[in-house]
C-alpha positions in Angstrom: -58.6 -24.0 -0.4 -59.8 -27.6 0.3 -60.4 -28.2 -3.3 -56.9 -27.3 -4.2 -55.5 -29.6 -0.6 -57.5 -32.5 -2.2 -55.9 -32.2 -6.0 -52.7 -32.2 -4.4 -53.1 -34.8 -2.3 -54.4 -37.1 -5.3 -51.5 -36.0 -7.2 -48.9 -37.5 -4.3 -50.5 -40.7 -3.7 -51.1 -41.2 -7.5 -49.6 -44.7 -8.3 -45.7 -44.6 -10.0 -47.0 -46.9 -13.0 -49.7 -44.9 -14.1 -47.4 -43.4 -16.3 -45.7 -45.0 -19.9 -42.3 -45.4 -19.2 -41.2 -46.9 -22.2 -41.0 -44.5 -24.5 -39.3 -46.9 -27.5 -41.5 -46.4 -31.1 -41.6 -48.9 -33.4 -42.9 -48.0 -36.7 -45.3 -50.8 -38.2 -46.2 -51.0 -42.1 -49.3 -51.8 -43.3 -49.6 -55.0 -45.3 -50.6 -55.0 -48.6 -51.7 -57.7 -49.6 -53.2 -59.2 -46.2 -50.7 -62.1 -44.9 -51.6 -65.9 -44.7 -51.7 -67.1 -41.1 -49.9 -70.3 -42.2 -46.9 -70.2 -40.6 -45.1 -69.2 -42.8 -42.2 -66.8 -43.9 -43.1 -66.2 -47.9 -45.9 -63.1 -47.5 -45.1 -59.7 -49.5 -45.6 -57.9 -45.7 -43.1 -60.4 -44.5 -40.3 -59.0 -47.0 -40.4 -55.3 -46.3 -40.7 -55.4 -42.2 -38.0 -55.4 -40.5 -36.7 -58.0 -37.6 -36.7 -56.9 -34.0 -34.9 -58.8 -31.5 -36.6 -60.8 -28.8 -33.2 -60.8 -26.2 -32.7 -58.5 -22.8 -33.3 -61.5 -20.2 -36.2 -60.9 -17.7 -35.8 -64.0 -15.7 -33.6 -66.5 -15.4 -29.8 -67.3 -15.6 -27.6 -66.6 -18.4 -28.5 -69.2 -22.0 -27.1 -69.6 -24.8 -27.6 -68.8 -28.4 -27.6 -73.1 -28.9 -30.5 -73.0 -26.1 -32.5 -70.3 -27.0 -32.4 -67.5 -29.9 -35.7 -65.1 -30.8 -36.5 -62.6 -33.3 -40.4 -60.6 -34.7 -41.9 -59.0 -36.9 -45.0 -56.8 -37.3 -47.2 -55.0 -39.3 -51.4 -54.5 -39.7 -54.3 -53.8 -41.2 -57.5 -52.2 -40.1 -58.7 -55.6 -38.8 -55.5 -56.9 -36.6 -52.1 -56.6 -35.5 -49.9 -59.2 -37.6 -46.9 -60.8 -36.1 -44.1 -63.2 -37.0 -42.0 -64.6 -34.4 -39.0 -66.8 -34.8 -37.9 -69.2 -32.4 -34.4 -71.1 -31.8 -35.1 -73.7 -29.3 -33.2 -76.8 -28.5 -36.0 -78.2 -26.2 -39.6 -77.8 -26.5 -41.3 -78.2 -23.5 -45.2 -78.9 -22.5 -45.5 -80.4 -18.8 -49.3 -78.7 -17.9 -52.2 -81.2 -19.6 -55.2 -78.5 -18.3 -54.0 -75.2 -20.4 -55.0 -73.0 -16.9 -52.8 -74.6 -14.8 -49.3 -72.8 -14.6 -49.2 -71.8 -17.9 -46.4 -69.3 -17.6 -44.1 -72.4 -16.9 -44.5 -74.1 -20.5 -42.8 -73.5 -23.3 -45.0 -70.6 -24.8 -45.3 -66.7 -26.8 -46.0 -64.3 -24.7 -47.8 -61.3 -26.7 -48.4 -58.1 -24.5 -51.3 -55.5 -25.9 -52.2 -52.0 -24.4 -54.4 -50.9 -27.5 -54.8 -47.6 -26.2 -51.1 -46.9 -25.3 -52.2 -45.4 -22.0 -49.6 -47.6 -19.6 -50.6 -48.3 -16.2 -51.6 -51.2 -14.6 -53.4 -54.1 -16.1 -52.9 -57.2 -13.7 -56.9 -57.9 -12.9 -58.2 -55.3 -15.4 -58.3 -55.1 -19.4 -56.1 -51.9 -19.4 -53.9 -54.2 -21.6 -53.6 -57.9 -22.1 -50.9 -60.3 -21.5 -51.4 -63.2 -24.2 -49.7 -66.7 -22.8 -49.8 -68.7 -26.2 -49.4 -72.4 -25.9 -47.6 -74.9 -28.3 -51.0 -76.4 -28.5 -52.6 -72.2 -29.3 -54.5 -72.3 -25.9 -54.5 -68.8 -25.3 -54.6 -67.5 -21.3 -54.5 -64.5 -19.5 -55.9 -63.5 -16.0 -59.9 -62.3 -15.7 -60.9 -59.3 -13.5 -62.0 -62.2 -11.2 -58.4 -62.9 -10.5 -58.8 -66.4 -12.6 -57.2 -67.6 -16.0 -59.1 -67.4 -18.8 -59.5 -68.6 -22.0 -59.0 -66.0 -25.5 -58.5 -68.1 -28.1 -60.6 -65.8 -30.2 -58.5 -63.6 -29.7 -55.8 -63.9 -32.2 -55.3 -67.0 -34.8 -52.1 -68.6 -34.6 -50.3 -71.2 -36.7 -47.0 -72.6 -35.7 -44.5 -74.5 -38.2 -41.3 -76.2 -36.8 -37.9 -77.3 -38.7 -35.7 -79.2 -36.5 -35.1 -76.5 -33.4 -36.5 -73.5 -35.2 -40.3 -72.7 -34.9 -42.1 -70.0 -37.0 -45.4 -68.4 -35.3 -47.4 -66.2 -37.5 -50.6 -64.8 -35.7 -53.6 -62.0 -36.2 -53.7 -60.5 -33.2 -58.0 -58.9 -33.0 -57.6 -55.8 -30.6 -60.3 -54.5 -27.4 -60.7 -52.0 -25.8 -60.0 -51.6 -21.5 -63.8 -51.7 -21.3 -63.8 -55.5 -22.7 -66.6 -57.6 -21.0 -66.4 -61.3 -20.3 -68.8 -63.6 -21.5 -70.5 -61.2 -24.2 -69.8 -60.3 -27.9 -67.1 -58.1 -28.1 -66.0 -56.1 -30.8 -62.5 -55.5 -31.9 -61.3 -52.0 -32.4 -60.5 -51.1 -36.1 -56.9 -50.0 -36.6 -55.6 -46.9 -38.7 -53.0 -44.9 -39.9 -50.7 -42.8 -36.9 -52.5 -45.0 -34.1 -50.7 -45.8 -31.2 -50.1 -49.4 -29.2 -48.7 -50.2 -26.5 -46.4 -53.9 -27.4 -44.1 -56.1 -25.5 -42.9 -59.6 -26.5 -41.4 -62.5 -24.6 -41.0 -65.8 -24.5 -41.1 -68.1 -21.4 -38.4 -71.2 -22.1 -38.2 -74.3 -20.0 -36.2 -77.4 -21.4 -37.6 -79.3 -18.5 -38.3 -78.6 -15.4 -40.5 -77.8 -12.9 -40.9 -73.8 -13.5 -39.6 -72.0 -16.5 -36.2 -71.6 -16.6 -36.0 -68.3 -18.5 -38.2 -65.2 -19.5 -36.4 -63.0 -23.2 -38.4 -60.2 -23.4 -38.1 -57.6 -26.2 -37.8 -54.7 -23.9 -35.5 -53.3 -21.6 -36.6 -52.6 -18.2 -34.6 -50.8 -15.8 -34.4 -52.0 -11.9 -34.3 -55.7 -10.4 -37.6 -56.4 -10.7 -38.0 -57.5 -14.7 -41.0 -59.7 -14.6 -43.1 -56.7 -14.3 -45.4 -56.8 -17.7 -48.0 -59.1 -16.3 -48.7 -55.9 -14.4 -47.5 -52.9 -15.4 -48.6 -51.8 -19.4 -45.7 -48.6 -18.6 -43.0 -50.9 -19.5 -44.3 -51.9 -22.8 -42.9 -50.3 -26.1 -45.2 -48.1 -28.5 -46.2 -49.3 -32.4 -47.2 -46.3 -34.5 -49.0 -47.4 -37.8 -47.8 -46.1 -40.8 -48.8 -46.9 -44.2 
Protein backbone atom coordinates (compact mmCIF):
# COMPACT_ATOMS: atom_id res chain seq x y z
CA UNK A 1 0.00 0.00 0.00
CA UNK A 2 2.85 2.55 0.62
CA UNK A 3 4.49 1.42 -2.56
CA UNK A 4 1.45 2.18 -4.55
CA UNK A 5 0.99 5.97 -2.25
CA UNK A 6 4.64 6.67 -3.30
CA UNK A 7 4.11 5.93 -7.32
CA UNK A 8 1.23 8.08 -7.13
CA UNK A 9 2.60 10.70 -5.48
CA UNK A 10 5.67 10.79 -8.09
CA UNK A 11 3.23 10.73 -10.69
CA UNK A 12 1.46 14.22 -9.37
CA UNK A 13 4.51 16.14 -8.69
CA UNK A 14 6.15 14.91 -11.96
CA UNK A 15 7.18 18.13 -13.81
CA UNK A 16 4.53 19.39 -16.81
CA UNK A 17 7.64 19.55 -19.39
CA UNK A 18 8.76 16.26 -19.09
CA UNK A 19 6.62 15.40 -21.70
CA UNK A 20 7.02 16.28 -25.85
CA UNK A 21 4.57 18.55 -26.66
CA UNK A 22 5.29 19.24 -30.01
CA UNK A 23 4.23 16.70 -31.85
CA UNK A 24 5.02 18.36 -35.62
CA UNK A 25 7.28 15.63 -37.98
CA UNK A 26 9.37 16.74 -40.31
CA UNK A 27 10.61 14.25 -42.71
CA UNK A 28 14.46 14.70 -43.56
CA UNK A 29 16.18 13.05 -46.75
CA UNK A 30 19.26 11.63 -46.77
CA UNK A 31 21.88 13.31 -48.90
CA UNK A 32 23.45 11.68 -51.59
CA UNK A 33 26.13 12.91 -52.43
CA UNK A 34 27.38 14.55 -49.01
CA UNK A 35 26.87 18.57 -49.25
CA UNK A 36 29.78 21.12 -49.23
CA UNK A 37 29.73 23.34 -46.16
CA UNK A 38 30.45 26.33 -48.33
CA UNK A 39 27.79 28.32 -48.06
CA UNK A 40 26.29 27.69 -50.64
CA UNK A 41 22.91 26.82 -52.40
CA UNK A 42 24.22 24.55 -55.57
CA UNK A 43 24.36 20.79 -53.63
CA UNK A 44 22.21 17.90 -55.24
CA UNK A 45 20.64 17.48 -51.36
CA UNK A 46 19.93 21.10 -51.58
CA UNK A 47 17.50 20.66 -54.74
CA UNK A 48 15.21 17.90 -53.48
CA UNK A 49 14.58 19.17 -49.70
CA UNK A 50 12.08 21.14 -49.22
CA UNK A 51 11.97 24.93 -47.48
CA UNK A 52 10.50 25.28 -43.99
CA UNK A 53 9.66 28.55 -42.69
CA UNK A 54 11.55 30.22 -39.95
CA UNK A 55 8.37 32.88 -38.92
CA UNK A 56 5.76 32.56 -35.67
CA UNK A 57 7.40 35.46 -33.49
CA UNK A 58 8.74 34.41 -30.01
CA UNK A 59 9.79 37.73 -28.81
CA UNK A 60 9.52 40.93 -29.85
CA UNK A 61 7.09 43.41 -31.64
CA UNK A 62 5.64 43.06 -34.92
CA UNK A 63 8.70 43.31 -38.18
CA UNK A 64 8.52 43.45 -41.35
CA UNK A 65 9.28 41.22 -44.26
CA UNK A 66 11.95 44.41 -45.40
CA UNK A 67 13.45 43.89 -41.74
CA UNK A 68 13.64 40.42 -41.38
CA UNK A 69 12.54 37.23 -43.59
CA UNK A 70 13.92 33.37 -42.79
CA UNK A 71 13.59 30.11 -44.34
CA UNK A 72 15.69 26.08 -43.72
CA UNK A 73 16.43 23.35 -44.96
CA UNK A 74 17.60 19.87 -43.74
CA UNK A 75 18.71 16.64 -44.49
CA UNK A 76 21.70 14.03 -43.15
CA UNK A 77 23.89 11.42 -43.24
CA UNK A 78 25.09 8.96 -40.73
CA UNK A 79 27.73 11.44 -39.63
CA UNK A 80 25.62 14.90 -39.07
CA UNK A 81 22.52 16.78 -39.34
CA UNK A 82 22.83 19.22 -42.52
CA UNK A 83 21.09 22.47 -42.57
CA UNK A 84 20.66 25.49 -44.85
CA UNK A 85 19.24 28.54 -43.53
CA UNK A 86 18.30 31.67 -45.37
CA UNK A 87 18.31 34.94 -43.96
CA UNK A 88 16.68 38.41 -45.05
CA UNK A 89 18.11 41.00 -42.96
CA UNK A 90 18.34 44.66 -43.41
CA UNK A 91 20.85 45.21 -40.41
CA UNK A 92 23.46 42.95 -39.28
CA UNK A 93 24.34 43.46 -35.96
CA UNK A 94 27.46 42.43 -33.58
CA UNK A 95 27.68 44.72 -30.39
CA UNK A 96 29.46 41.76 -27.80
CA UNK A 97 33.51 41.65 -28.59
CA UNK A 98 33.94 38.56 -25.82
CA UNK A 99 31.52 35.71 -27.73
CA UNK A 100 30.23 34.73 -23.77
CA UNK A 101 28.90 37.86 -22.97
CA UNK A 102 25.16 38.30 -23.89
CA UNK A 103 25.23 36.42 -26.81
CA UNK A 104 21.54 35.95 -27.21
CA UNK A 105 21.40 39.79 -27.97
CA UNK A 106 23.61 39.62 -31.27
CA UNK A 107 22.55 39.03 -34.46
CA UNK A 108 22.89 35.17 -34.48
CA UNK A 109 21.24 31.21 -35.68
CA UNK A 110 19.92 29.71 -33.04
CA UNK A 111 19.95 25.75 -33.71
CA UNK A 112 18.03 23.63 -31.00
CA UNK A 113 18.97 19.63 -30.79
CA UNK A 114 17.31 16.95 -28.54
CA UNK A 115 18.97 13.91 -30.28
CA UNK A 116 17.04 11.51 -28.46
CA UNK A 117 13.62 13.20 -29.03
CA UNK A 118 12.83 12.61 -25.37
CA UNK A 119 11.52 16.49 -24.51
CA UNK A 120 11.93 17.73 -21.12
CA UNK A 121 14.12 20.08 -19.74
CA UNK A 122 17.53 20.93 -20.78
CA UNK A 123 18.42 24.43 -19.36
CA UNK A 124 21.78 23.25 -17.14
CA UNK A 125 21.77 19.70 -18.53
CA UNK A 126 22.63 18.10 -22.04
CA UNK A 127 19.06 16.62 -22.40
CA UNK A 128 19.28 18.84 -25.65
CA UNK A 129 21.32 21.67 -26.78
CA UNK A 130 20.53 25.20 -27.61
CA UNK A 131 23.27 26.22 -30.38
CA UNK A 132 23.74 30.34 -30.27
CA UNK A 133 25.80 30.68 -33.62
CA UNK A 134 27.62 33.90 -34.09
CA UNK A 135 28.30 35.97 -37.32
CA UNK A 136 31.82 35.42 -36.43
CA UNK A 137 30.74 30.99 -35.91
CA UNK A 138 31.49 31.34 -32.03
CA UNK A 139 29.24 28.69 -31.02
CA UNK A 140 27.64 29.05 -27.15
CA UNK A 141 25.28 27.38 -25.03
CA UNK A 142 24.97 27.12 -21.17
CA UNK A 143 27.31 24.26 -19.21
CA UNK A 144 25.81 22.09 -16.30
CA UNK A 145 27.80 24.64 -14.22
CA UNK A 146 25.32 27.32 -15.12
CA UNK A 147 28.17 29.09 -17.40
CA UNK A 148 28.49 29.70 -21.29
CA UNK A 149 30.43 27.57 -23.04
CA UNK A 150 32.17 27.19 -26.06
CA UNK A 151 31.12 24.18 -28.95
CA UNK A 152 32.60 25.20 -31.80
CA UNK A 153 33.28 21.62 -32.58
CA UNK A 154 30.22 21.05 -32.61
CA UNK A 155 28.96 21.85 -35.95
CA UNK A 156 30.98 23.65 -39.04
CA UNK A 157 29.41 26.56 -40.31
CA UNK A 158 30.08 28.83 -43.32
CA UNK A 159 28.21 31.88 -43.96
CA UNK A 160 28.00 33.80 -47.45
CA UNK A 161 26.19 37.21 -47.71
CA UNK A 162 24.67 39.13 -50.90
CA UNK A 163 23.53 42.52 -50.09
CA UNK A 164 20.75 41.77 -47.14
CA UNK A 165 20.48 38.12 -47.74
CA UNK A 166 22.83 35.65 -45.86
CA UNK A 167 23.09 31.86 -46.59
CA UNK A 168 24.32 29.59 -43.56
CA UNK A 169 25.07 26.02 -44.40
CA UNK A 170 26.26 23.87 -41.34
CA UNK A 171 27.05 20.01 -40.22
CA UNK A 172 25.56 19.84 -37.21
CA UNK A 173 27.86 16.40 -35.12
CA UNK A 174 25.13 15.02 -32.61
CA UNK A 175 25.66 13.77 -28.50
CA UNK A 176 24.17 12.18 -26.41
CA UNK A 177 22.38 13.73 -22.79
CA UNK A 178 25.31 11.93 -21.06
CA UNK A 179 27.90 14.45 -22.93
CA UNK A 180 30.87 15.27 -20.61
CA UNK A 181 32.81 18.56 -20.66
CA UNK A 182 36.24 18.73 -21.20
CA UNK A 183 36.83 15.05 -22.60
CA UNK A 184 36.57 13.37 -26.04
CA UNK A 185 33.21 12.93 -27.01
CA UNK A 186 31.83 10.94 -29.54
CA UNK A 187 29.04 11.89 -31.85
CA UNK A 188 26.13 9.59 -32.19
CA UNK A 189 25.83 7.91 -35.78
CA UNK A 190 22.54 8.76 -37.46
CA UNK A 191 20.22 6.23 -39.37
CA UNK A 192 17.24 5.57 -41.16
CA UNK A 193 13.52 6.09 -39.04
CA UNK A 194 15.62 7.88 -36.16
CA UNK A 195 14.04 10.46 -34.32
CA UNK A 196 15.27 14.29 -33.29
CA UNK A 197 13.95 16.59 -31.51
CA UNK A 198 14.61 20.38 -33.77
CA UNK A 199 13.75 23.90 -33.30
CA UNK A 200 15.10 26.93 -35.22
CA UNK A 201 15.26 30.61 -34.52
CA UNK A 202 16.93 33.47 -35.12
CA UNK A 203 17.65 36.33 -32.53
CA UNK A 204 17.52 39.91 -34.75
CA UNK A 205 18.73 43.19 -33.35
CA UNK A 206 19.34 46.16 -35.88
CA UNK A 207 20.97 47.98 -33.00
CA UNK A 208 20.31 48.10 -29.84
CA UNK A 209 21.01 47.23 -26.59
CA UNK A 210 19.01 43.68 -26.38
CA UNK A 211 17.68 41.89 -29.32
CA UNK A 212 14.83 43.22 -30.66
CA UNK A 213 13.16 40.09 -31.95
CA UNK A 214 13.22 36.20 -31.57
CA UNK A 215 11.40 34.07 -35.33
CA UNK A 216 11.28 30.79 -34.23
CA UNK A 217 10.18 27.82 -36.51
CA UNK A 218 7.67 26.50 -34.11
CA UNK A 219 4.50 27.40 -32.72
CA UNK A 220 4.19 27.45 -29.08
CA UNK A 221 1.01 27.94 -27.42
CA UNK A 222 0.71 30.32 -24.16
CA UNK A 223 2.42 33.84 -23.32
CA UNK A 224 5.51 32.64 -22.44
CA UNK A 225 7.33 31.85 -26.11
CA UNK A 226 10.99 32.17 -25.13
CA UNK A 227 10.74 28.81 -23.61
CA UNK A 228 13.38 26.55 -25.84
CA UNK A 229 16.37 27.48 -23.87
CA UNK A 230 14.58 25.27 -21.35
CA UNK A 231 12.15 23.22 -22.32
CA UNK A 232 13.20 20.43 -25.34
CA UNK A 233 8.93 19.57 -25.28
CA UNK A 234 8.43 22.46 -27.51
CA UNK A 235 10.76 21.44 -30.14
CA UNK A 236 9.47 19.76 -33.40
CA UNK A 237 10.52 15.95 -34.36
CA UNK A 238 12.94 15.07 -37.65
CA UNK A 239 12.37 11.43 -38.75
CA UNK A 240 15.20 10.28 -41.22
CA UNK A 241 14.20 8.77 -44.19
CA UNK A 242 16.18 7.74 -47.09
Amino acid sequence: MRYLILITVLTLIKPSFAQKINQRVTEVKKAVPLPLIDGRLDDDCWYDAKWHNLDQRWLGDDYSKKDFAGRYKLSWSKDALYLLVEIKDDVLFDQQPDPLQRWWDDDCVEVFIDEDNSGGDHQYNYNAFAYHIALDYNIVDLGPDREPRLYNDHIKVKRRQKNNTSVWEMAIHLYRDDYKDDVKNQPVYLVRNKRIGFALAYCDNDSSTERENFIGSEVIEGEDKNRGWIDAGIFGTLLLVD
